[in-house]
N, C-alpha and C positions, 0 to 999 in steps of 0.2 A: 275796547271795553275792558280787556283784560288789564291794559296797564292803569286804567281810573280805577277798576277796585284794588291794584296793587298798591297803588298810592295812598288810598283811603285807609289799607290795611298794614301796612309798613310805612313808618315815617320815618326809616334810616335807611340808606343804602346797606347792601348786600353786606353783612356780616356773619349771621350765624349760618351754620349748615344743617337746619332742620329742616325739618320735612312738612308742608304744609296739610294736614290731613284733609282739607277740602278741595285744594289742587290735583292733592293726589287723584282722590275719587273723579274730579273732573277729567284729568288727564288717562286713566285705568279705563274710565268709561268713554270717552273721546275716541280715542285711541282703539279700541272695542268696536266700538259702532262703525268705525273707520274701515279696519282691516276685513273687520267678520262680519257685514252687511248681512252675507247672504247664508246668516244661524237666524237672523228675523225676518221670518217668512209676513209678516203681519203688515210691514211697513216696506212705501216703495223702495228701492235701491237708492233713487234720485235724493229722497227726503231724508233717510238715514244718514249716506254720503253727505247732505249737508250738515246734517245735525252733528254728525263726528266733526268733521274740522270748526265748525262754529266752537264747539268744546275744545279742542285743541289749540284751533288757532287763541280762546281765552289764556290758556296757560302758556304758551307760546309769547304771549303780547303783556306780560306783565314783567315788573319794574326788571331792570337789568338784572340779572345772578339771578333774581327768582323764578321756578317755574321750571327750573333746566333736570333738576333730579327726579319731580315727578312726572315731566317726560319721558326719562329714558328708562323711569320704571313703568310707565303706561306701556308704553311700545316692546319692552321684555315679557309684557303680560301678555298682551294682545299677539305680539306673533308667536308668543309660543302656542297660543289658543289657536293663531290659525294654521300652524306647521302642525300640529294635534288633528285638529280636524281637516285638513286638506290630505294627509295620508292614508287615512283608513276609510 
């Protein structure tokens, strides 16, 4: 799914090194819901745990080169949120 909307939304290979602002926010909250499940008390573990890598796995499966920086800024967010709250 990830790589048919990258297709639809870039019609050149990998060239520039910007930042997708709607990747990002997918990959920030993916990412999120992934590591820090158990900060939503609301929703089961099973169904969040999906719903984060469904998110991830979007950003993840889009066109080659894209998708790589706003993962490894999701995943800088998210575990610093959970090395935060998993200490105190």
């Amino acid at each position: 799914m990830g790589l048919l909307l990258s297709y639809k939304k870039y019609s050149a290979p990998f060239v520039t090194e910007k930042i997708d602002v709607i990747a990002l926010i997918v990959a920030v909250v993916g990412w999120f819901i992934l590591l820090n499940n158990m900060l939503i008390p609301l929703i089961s573990p099973m169904i969040s745990i999906t719903l984060g890598l469904f998110m991830v796995a979007m950003v993840f499966g889009m066109r080659p080169g894209y998708g790589r920086y706003e993962t490894v800024i999701g995943v800088i967010i998210s575990g610093a949120v959970y090395l935060l709250t998993s200490t105190f």
